[in-house]
mmCIF file of the N, C-alpha and C atoms, coordinates in Angstrom:
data_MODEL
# 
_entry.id   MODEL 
# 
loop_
_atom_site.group_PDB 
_atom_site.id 
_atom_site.type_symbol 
_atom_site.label_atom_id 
_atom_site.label_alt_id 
_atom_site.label_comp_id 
_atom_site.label_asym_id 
_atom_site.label_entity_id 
_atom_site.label_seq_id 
_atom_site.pdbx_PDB_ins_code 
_atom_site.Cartn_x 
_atom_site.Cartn_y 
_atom_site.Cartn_z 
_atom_site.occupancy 
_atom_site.B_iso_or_equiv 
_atom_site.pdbx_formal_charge 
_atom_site.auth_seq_id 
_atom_site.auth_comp_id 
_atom_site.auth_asym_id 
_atom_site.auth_atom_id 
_atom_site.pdbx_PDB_model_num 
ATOM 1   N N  . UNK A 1 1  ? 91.761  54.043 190.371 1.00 0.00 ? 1  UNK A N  1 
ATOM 2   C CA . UNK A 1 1  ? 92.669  53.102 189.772 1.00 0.00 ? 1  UNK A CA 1 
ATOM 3   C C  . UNK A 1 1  ? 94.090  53.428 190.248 1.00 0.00 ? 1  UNK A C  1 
ATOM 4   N N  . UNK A 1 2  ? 94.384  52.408 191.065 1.00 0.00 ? 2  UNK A N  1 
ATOM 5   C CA . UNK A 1 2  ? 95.923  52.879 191.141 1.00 0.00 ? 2  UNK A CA 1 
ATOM 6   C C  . UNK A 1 2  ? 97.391  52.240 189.778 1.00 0.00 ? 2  UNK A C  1 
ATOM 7   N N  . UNK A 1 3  ? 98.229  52.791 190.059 1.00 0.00 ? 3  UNK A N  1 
ATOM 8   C CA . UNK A 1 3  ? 99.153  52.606 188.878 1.00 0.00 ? 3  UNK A CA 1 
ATOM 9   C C  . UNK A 1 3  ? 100.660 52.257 189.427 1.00 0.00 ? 3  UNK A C  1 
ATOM 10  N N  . UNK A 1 4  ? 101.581 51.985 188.969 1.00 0.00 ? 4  UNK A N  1 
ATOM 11  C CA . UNK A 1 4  ? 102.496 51.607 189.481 1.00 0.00 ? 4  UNK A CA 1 
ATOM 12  C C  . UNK A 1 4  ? 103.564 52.615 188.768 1.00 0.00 ? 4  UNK A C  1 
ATOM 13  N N  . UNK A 1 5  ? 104.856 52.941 189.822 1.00 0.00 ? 5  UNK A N  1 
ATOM 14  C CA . UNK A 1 5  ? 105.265 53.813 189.738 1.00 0.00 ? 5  UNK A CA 1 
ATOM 15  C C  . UNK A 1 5  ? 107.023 53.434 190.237 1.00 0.00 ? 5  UNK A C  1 
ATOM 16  N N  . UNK A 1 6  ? 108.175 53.755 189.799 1.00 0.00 ? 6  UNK A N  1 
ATOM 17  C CA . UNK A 1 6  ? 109.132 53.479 190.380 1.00 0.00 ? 6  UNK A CA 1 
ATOM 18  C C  . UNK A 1 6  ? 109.583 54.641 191.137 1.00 0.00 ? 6  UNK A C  1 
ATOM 19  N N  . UNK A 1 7  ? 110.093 54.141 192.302 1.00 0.00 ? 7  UNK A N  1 
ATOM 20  C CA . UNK A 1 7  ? 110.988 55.636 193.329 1.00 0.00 ? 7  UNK A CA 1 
ATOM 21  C C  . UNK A 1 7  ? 112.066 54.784 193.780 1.00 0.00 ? 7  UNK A C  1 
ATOM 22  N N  . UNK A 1 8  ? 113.252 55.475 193.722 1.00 0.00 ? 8  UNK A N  1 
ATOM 23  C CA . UNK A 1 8  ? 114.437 54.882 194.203 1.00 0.00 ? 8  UNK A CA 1 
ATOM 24  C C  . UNK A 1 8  ? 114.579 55.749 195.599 1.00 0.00 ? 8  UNK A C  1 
ATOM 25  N N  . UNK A 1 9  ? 115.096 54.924 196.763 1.00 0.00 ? 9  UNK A N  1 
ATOM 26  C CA . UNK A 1 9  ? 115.433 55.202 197.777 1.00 0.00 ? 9  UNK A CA 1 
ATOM 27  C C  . UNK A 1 9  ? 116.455 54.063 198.249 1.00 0.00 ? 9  UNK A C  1 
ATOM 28  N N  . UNK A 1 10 ? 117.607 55.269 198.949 1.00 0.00 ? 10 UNK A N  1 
ATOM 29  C CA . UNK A 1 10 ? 118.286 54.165 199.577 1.00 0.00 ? 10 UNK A CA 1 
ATOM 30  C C  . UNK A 1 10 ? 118.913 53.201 200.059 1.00 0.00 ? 10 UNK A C  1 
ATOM 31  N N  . UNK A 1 11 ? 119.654 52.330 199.747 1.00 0.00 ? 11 UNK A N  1 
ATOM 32  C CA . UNK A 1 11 ? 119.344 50.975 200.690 1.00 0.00 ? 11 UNK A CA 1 
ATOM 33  C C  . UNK A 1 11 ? 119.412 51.173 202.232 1.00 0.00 ? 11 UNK A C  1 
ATOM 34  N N  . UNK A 1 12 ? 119.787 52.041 202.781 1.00 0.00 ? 12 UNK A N  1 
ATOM 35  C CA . UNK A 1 12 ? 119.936 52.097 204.790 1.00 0.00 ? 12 UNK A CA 1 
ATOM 36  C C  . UNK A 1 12 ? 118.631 52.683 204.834 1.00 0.00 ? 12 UNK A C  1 
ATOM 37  N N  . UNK A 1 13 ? 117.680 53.615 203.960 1.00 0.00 ? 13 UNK A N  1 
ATOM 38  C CA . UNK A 1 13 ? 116.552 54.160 203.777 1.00 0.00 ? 13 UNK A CA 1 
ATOM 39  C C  . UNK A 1 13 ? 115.227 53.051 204.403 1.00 0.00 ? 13 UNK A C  1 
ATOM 40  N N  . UNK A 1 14 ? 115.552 52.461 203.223 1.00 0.00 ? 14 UNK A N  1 
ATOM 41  C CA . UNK A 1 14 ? 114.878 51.695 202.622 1.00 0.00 ? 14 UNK A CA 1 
ATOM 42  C C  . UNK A 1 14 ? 114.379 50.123 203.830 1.00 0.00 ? 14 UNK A C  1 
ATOM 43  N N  . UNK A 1 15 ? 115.899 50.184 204.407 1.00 0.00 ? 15 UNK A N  1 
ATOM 44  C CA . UNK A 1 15 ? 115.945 48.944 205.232 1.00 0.00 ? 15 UNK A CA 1 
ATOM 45  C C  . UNK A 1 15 ? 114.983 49.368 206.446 1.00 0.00 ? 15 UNK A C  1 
ATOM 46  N N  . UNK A 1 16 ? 115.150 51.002 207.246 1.00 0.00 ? 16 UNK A N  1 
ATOM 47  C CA . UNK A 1 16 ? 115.103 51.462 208.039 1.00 0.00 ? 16 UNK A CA 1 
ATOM 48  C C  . UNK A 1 16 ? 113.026 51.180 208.578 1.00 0.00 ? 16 UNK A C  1 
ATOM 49  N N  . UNK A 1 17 ? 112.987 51.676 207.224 1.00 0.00 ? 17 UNK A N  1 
ATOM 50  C CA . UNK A 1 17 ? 111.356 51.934 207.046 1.00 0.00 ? 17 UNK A CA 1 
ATOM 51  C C  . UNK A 1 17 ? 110.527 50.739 206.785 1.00 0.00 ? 17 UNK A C  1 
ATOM 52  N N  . UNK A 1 18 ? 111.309 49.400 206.243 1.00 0.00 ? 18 UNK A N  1 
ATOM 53  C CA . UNK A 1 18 ? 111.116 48.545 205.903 1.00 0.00 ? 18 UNK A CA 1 
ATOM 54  C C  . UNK A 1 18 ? 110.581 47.751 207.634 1.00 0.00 ? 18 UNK A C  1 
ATOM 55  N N  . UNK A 1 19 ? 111.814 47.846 208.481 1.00 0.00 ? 19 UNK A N  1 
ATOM 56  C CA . UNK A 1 19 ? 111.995 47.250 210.153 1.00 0.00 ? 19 UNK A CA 1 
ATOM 57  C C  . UNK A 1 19 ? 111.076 47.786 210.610 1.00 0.00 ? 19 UNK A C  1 
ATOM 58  N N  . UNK A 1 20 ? 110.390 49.151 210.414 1.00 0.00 ? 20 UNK A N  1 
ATOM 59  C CA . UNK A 1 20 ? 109.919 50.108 211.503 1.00 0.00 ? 20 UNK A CA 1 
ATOM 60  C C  . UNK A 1 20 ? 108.491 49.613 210.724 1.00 0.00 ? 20 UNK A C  1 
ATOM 61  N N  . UNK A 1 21 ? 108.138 49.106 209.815 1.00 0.00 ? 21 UNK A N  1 
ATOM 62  C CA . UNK A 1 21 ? 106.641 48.445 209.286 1.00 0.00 ? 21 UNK A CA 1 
ATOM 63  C C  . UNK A 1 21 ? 105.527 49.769 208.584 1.00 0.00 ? 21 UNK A C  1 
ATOM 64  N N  . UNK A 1 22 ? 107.151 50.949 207.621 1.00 0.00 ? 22 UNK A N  1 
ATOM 65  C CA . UNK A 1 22 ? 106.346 51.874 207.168 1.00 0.00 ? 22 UNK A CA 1 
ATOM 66  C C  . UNK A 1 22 ? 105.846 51.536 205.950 1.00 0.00 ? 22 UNK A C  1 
ATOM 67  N N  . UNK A 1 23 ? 104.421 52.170 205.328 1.00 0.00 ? 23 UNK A N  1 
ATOM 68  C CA . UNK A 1 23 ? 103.802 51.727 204.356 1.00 0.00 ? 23 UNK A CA 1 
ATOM 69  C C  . UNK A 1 23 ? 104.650 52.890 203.387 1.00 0.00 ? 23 UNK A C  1 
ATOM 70  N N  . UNK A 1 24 ? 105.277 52.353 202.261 1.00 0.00 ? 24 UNK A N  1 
ATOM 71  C CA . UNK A 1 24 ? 106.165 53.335 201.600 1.00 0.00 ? 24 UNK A CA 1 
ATOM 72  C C  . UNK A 1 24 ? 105.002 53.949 200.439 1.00 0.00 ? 24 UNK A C  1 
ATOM 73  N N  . UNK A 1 25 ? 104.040 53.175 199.992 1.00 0.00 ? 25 UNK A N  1 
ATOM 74  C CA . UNK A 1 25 ? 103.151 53.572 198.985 1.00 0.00 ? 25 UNK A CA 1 
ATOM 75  C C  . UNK A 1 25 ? 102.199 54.463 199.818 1.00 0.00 ? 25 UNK A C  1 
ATOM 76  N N  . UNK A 1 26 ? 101.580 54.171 201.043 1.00 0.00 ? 26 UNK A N  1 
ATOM 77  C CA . UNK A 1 26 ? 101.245 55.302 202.114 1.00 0.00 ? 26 UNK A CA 1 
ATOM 78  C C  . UNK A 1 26 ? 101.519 56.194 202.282 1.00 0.00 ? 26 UNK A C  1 
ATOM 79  N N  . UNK A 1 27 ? 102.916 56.643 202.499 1.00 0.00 ? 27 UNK A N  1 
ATOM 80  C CA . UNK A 1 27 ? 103.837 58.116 202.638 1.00 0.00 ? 27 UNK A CA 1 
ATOM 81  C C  . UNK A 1 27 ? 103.739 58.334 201.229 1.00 0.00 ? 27 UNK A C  1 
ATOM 82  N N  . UNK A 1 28 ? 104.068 57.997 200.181 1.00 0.00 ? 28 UNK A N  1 
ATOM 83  C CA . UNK A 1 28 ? 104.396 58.757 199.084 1.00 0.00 ? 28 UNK A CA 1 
ATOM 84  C C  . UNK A 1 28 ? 102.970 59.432 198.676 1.00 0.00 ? 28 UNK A C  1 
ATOM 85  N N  . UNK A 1 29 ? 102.040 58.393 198.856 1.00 0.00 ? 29 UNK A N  1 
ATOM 86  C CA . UNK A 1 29 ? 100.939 59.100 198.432 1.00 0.00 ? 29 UNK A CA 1 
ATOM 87  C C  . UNK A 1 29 ? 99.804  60.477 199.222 1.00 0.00 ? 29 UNK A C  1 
ATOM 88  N N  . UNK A 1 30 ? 100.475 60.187 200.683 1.00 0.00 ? 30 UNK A N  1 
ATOM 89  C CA . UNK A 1 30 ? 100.506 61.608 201.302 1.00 0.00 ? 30 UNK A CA 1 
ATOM 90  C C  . UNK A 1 30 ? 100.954 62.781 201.163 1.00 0.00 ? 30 UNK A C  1 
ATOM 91  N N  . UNK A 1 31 ? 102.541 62.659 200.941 1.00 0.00 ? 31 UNK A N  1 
ATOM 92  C CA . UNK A 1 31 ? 103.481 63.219 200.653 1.00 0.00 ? 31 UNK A CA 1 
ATOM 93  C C  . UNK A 1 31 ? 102.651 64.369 199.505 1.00 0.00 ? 31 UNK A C  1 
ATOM 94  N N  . UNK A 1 32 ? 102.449 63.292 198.092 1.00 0.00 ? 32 UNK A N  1 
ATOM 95  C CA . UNK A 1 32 ? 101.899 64.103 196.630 1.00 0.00 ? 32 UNK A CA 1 
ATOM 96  C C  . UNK A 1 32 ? 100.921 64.635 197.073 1.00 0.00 ? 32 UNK A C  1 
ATOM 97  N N  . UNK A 1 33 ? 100.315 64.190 198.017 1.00 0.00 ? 33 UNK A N  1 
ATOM 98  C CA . UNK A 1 33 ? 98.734  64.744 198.361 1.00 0.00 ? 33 UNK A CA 1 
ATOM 99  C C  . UNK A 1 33 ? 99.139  66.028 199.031 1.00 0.00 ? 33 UNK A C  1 
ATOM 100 N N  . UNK A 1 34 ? 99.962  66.521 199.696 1.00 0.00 ? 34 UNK A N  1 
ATOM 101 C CA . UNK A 1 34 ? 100.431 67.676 200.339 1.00 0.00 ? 34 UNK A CA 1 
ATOM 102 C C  . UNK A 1 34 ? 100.654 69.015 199.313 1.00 0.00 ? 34 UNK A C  1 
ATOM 103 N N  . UNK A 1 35 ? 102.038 68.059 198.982 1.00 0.00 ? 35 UNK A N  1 
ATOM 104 C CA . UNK A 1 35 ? 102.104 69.073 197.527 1.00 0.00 ? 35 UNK A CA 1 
ATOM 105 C C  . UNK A 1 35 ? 101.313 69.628 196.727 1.00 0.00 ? 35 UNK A C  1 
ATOM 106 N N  . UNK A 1 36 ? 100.640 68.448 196.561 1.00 0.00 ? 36 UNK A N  1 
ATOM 107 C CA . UNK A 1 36 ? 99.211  69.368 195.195 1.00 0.00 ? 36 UNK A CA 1 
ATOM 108 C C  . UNK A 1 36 ? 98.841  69.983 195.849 1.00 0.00 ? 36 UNK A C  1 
ATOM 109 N N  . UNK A 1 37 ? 98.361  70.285 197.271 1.00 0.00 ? 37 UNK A N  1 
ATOM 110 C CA . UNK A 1 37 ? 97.375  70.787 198.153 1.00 0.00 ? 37 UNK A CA 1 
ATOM 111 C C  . UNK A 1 37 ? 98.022  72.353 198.485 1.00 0.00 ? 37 UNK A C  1 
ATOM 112 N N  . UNK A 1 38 ? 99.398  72.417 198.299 1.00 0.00 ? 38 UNK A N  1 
ATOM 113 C CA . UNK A 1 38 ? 100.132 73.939 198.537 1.00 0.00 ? 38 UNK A CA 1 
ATOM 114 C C  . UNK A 1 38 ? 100.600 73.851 197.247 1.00 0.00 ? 38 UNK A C  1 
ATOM 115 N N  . UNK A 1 39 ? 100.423 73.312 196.128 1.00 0.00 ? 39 UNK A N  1 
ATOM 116 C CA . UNK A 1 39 ? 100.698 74.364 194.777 1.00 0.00 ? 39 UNK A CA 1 
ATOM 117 C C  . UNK A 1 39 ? 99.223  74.392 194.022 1.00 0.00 ? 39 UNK A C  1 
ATOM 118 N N  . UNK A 1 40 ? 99.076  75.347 193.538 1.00 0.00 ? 40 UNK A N  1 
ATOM 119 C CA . UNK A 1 40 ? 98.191  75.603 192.212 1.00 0.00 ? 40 UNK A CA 1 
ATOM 120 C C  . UNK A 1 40 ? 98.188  74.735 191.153 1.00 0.00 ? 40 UNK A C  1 
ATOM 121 N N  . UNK A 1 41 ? 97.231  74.515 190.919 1.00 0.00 ? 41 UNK A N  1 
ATOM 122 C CA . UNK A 1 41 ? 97.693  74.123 188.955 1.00 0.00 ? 41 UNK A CA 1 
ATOM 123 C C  . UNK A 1 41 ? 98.550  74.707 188.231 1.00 0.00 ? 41 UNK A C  1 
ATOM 124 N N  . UNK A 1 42 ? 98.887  76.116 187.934 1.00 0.00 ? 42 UNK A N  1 
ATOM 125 C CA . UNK A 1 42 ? 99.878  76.575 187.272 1.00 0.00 ? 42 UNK A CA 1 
ATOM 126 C C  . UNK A 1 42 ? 101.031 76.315 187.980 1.00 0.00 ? 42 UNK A C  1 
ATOM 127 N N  . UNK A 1 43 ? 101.210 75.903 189.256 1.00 0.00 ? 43 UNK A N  1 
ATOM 128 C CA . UNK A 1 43 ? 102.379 75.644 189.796 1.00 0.00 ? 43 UNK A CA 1 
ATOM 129 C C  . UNK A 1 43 ? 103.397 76.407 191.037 1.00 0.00 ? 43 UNK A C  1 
ATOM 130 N N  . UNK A 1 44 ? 102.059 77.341 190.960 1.00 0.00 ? 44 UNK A N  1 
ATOM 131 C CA . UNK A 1 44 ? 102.403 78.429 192.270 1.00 0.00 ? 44 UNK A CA 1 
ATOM 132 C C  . UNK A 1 44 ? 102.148 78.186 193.635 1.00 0.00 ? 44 UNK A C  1 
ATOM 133 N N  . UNK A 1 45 ? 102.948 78.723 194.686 1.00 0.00 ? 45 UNK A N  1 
ATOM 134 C CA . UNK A 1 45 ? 102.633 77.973 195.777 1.00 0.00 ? 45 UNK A CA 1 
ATOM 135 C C  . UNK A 1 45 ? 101.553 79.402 196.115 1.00 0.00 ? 45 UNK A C  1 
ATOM 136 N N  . UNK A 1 46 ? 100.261 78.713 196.527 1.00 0.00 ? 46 UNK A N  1 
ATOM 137 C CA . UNK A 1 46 ? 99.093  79.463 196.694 1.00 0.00 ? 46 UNK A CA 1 
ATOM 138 C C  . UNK A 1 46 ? 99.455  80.127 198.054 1.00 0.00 ? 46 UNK A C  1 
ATOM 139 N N  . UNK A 1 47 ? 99.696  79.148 199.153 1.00 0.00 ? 47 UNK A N  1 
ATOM 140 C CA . UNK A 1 47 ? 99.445  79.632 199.685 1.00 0.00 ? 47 UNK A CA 1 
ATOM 141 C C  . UNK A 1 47 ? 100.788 80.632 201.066 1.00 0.00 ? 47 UNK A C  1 
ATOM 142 N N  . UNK A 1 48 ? 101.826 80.181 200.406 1.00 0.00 ? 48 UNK A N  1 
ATOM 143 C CA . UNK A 1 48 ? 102.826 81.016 200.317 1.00 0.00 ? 48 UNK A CA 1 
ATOM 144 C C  . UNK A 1 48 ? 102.548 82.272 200.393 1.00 0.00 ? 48 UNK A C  1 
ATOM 145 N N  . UNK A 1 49 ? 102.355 82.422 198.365 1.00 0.00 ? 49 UNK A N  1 
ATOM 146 C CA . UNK A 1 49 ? 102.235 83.379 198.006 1.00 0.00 ? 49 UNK A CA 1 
ATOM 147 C C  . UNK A 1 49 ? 100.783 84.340 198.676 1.00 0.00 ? 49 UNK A C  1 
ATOM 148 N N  . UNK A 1 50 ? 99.611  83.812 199.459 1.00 0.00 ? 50 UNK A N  1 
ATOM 149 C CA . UNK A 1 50 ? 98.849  84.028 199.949 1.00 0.00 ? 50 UNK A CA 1 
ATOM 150 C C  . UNK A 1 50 ? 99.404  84.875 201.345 1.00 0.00 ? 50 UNK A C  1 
ATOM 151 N N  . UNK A 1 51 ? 100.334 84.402 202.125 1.00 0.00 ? 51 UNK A N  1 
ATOM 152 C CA . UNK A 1 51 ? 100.915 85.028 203.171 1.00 0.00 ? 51 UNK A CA 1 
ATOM 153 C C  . UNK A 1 51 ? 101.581 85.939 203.095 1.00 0.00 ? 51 UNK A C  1 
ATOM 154 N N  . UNK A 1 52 ? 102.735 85.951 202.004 1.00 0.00 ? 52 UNK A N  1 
ATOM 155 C CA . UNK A 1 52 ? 103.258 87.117 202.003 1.00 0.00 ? 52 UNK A CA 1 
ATOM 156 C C  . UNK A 1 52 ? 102.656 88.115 201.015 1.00 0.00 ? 52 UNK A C  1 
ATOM 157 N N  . UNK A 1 53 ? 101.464 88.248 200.734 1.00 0.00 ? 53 UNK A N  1 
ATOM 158 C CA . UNK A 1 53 ? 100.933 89.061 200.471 1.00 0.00 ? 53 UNK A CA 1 
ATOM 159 C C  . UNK A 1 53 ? 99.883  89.610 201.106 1.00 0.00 ? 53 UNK A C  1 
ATOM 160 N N  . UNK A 1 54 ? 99.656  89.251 202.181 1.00 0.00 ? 54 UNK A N  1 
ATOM 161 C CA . UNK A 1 54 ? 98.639  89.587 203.520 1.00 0.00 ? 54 UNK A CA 1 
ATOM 162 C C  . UNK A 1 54 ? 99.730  89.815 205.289 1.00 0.00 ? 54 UNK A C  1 
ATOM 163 N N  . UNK A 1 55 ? 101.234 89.229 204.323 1.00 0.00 ? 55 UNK A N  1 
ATOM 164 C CA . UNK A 1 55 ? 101.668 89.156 206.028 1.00 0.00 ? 55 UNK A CA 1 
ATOM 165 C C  . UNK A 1 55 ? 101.319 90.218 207.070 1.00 0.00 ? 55 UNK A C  1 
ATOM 166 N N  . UNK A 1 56 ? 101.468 91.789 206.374 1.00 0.00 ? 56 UNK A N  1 
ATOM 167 C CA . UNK A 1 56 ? 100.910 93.047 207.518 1.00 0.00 ? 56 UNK A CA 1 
ATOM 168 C C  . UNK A 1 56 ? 100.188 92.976 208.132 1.00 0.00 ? 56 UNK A C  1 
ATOM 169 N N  . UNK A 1 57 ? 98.657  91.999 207.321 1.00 0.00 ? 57 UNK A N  1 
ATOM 170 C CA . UNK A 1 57 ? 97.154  92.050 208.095 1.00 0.00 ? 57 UNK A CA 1 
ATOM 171 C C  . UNK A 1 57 ? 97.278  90.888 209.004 1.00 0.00 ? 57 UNK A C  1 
ATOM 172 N N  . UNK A 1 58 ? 98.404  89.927 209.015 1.00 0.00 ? 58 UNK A N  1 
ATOM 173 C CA . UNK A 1 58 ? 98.089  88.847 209.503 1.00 0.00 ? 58 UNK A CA 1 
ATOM 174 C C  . UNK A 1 58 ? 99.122  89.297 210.907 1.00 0.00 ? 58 UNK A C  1 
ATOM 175 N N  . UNK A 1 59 ? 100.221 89.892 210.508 1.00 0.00 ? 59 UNK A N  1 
ATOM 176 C CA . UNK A 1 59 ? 100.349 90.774 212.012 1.00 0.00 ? 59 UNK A CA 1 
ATOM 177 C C  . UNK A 1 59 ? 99.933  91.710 213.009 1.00 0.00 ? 59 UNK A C  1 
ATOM 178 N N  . UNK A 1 60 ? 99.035  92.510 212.110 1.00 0.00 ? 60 UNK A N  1 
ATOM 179 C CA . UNK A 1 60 ? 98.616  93.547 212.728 1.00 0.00 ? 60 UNK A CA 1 
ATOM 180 C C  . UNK A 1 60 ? 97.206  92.851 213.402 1.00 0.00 ? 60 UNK A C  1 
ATOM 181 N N  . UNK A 1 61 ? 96.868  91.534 213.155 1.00 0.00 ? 61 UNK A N  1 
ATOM 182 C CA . UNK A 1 61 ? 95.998  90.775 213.378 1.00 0.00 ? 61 UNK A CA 1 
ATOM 183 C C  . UNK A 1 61 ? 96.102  90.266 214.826 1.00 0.00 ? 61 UNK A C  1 
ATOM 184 N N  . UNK A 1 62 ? 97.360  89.406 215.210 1.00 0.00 ? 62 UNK A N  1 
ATOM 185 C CA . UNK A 1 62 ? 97.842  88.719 215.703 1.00 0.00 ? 62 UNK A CA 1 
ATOM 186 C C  . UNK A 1 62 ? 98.500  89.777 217.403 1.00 0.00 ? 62 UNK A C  1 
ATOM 187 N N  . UNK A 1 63 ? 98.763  91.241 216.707 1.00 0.00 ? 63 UNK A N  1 
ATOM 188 C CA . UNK A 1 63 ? 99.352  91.920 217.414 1.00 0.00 ? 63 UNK A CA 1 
ATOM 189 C C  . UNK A 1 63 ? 98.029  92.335 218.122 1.00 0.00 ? 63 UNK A C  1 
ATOM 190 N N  . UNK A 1 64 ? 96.241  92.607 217.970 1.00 0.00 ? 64 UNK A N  1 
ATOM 191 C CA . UNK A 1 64 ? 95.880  92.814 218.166 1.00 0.00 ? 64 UNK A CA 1 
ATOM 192 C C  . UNK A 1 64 ? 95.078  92.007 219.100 1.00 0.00 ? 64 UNK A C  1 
ATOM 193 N N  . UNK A 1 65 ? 95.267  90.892 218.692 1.00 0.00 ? 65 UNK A N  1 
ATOM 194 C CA . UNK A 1 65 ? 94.624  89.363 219.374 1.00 0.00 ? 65 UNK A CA 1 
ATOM 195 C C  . UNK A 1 65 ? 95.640  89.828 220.998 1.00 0.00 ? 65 UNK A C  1 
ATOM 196 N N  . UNK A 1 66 ? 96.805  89.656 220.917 1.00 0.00 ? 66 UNK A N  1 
ATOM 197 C CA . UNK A 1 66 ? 97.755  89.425 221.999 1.00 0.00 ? 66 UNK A CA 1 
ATOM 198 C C  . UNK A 1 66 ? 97.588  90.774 222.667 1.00 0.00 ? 66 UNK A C  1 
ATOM 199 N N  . UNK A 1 67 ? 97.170  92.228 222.256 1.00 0.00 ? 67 UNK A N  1 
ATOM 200 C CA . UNK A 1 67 ? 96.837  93.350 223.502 1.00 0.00 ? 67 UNK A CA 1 
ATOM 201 C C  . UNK A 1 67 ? 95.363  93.036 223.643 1.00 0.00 ? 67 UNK A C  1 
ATOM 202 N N  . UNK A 1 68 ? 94.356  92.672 223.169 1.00 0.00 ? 68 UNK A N  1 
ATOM 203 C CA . UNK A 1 68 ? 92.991  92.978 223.453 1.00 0.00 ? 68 UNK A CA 1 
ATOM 204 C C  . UNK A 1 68 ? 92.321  91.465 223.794 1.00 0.00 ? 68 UNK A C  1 
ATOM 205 N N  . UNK A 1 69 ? 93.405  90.203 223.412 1.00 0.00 ? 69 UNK A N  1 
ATOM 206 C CA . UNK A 1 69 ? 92.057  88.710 224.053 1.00 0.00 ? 69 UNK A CA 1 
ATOM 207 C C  . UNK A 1 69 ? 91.622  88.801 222.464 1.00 0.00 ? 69 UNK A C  1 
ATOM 208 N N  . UNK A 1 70 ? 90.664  87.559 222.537 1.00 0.00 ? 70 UNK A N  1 
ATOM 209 C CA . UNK A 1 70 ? 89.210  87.745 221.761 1.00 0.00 ? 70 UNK A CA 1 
ATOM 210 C C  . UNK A 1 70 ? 87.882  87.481 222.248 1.00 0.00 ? 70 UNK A C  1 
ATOM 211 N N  . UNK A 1 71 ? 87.181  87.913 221.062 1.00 0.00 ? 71 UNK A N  1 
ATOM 212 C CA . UNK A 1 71 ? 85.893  88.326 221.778 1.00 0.00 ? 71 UNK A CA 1 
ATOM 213 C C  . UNK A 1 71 ? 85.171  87.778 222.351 1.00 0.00 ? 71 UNK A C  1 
ATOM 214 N N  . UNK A 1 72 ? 85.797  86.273 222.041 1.00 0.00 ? 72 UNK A N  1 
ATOM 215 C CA . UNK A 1 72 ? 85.119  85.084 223.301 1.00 0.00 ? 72 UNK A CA 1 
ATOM 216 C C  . UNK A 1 72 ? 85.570  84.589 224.362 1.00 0.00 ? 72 UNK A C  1 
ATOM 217 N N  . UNK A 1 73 ? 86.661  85.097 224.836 1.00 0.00 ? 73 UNK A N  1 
ATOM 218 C CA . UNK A 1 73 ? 87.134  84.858 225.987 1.00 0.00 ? 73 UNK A CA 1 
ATOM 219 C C  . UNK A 1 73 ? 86.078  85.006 227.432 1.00 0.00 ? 73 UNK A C  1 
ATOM 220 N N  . UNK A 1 74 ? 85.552  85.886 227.421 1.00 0.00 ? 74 UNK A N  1 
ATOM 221 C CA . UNK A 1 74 ? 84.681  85.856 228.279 1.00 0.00 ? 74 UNK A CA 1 
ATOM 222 C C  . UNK A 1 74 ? 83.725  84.833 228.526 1.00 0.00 ? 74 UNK A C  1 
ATOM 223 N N  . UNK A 1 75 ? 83.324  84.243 227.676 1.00 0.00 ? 75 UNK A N  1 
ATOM 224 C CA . UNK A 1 75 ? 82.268  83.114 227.463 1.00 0.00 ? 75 UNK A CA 1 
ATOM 225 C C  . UNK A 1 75 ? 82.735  81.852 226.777 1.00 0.00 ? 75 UNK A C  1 
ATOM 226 N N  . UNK A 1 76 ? 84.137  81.409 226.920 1.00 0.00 ? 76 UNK A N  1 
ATOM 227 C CA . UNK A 1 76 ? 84.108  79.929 226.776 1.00 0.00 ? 76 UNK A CA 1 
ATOM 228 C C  . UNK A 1 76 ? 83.970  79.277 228.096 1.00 0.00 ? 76 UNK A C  1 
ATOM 229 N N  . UNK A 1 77 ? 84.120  77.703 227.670 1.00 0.00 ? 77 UNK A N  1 
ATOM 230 C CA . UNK A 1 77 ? 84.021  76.996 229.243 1.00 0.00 ? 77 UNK A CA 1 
ATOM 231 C C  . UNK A 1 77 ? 85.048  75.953 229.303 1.00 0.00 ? 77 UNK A C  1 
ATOM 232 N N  . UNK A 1 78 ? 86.397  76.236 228.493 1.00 0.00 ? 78 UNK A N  1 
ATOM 233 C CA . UNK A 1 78 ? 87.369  75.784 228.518 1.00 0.00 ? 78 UNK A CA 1 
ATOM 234 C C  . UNK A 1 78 ? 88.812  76.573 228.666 1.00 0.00 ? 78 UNK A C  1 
# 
């Protein structure tokens, strides 16, 4: 069920996106779809907070990828 909703934007905004044939109910509803998708229900950004609490492994990861390849390098066909 969709619902109707007011958002103010604009008027040079508004005109801009209007000429260029953007769907404004399209973007917005991407837009929210993003957001929910990097916060939690309680309101935390998951996955933020997911990185900088792994950033060491995700360097020491990355640092290891870039001296050693990975392990499929030998056997792709691209």
């Amino acid at each position: 069920m969709n619902e109707r909703v007011t958002v103010e934007v604009d008027s040079e905004t508004l005109a801009r996106a209007r000429a260029a044939g953007v769907d404004l109910s399209e973007v917005l509803k991407r837009a929210v779809h993003r957001e929910l998708l990097r916060i939690s229900p309680d309101g935390h950004a998951d996955a933020d907070q997911w990185y900088r609490e792994n950033k060491s492994a995700v360097d020491s990861y990355n640092k290891f990828i870039a001296e050693n390849g990975l392990f499929s390098d030998g056997v792709r066909k691209f």
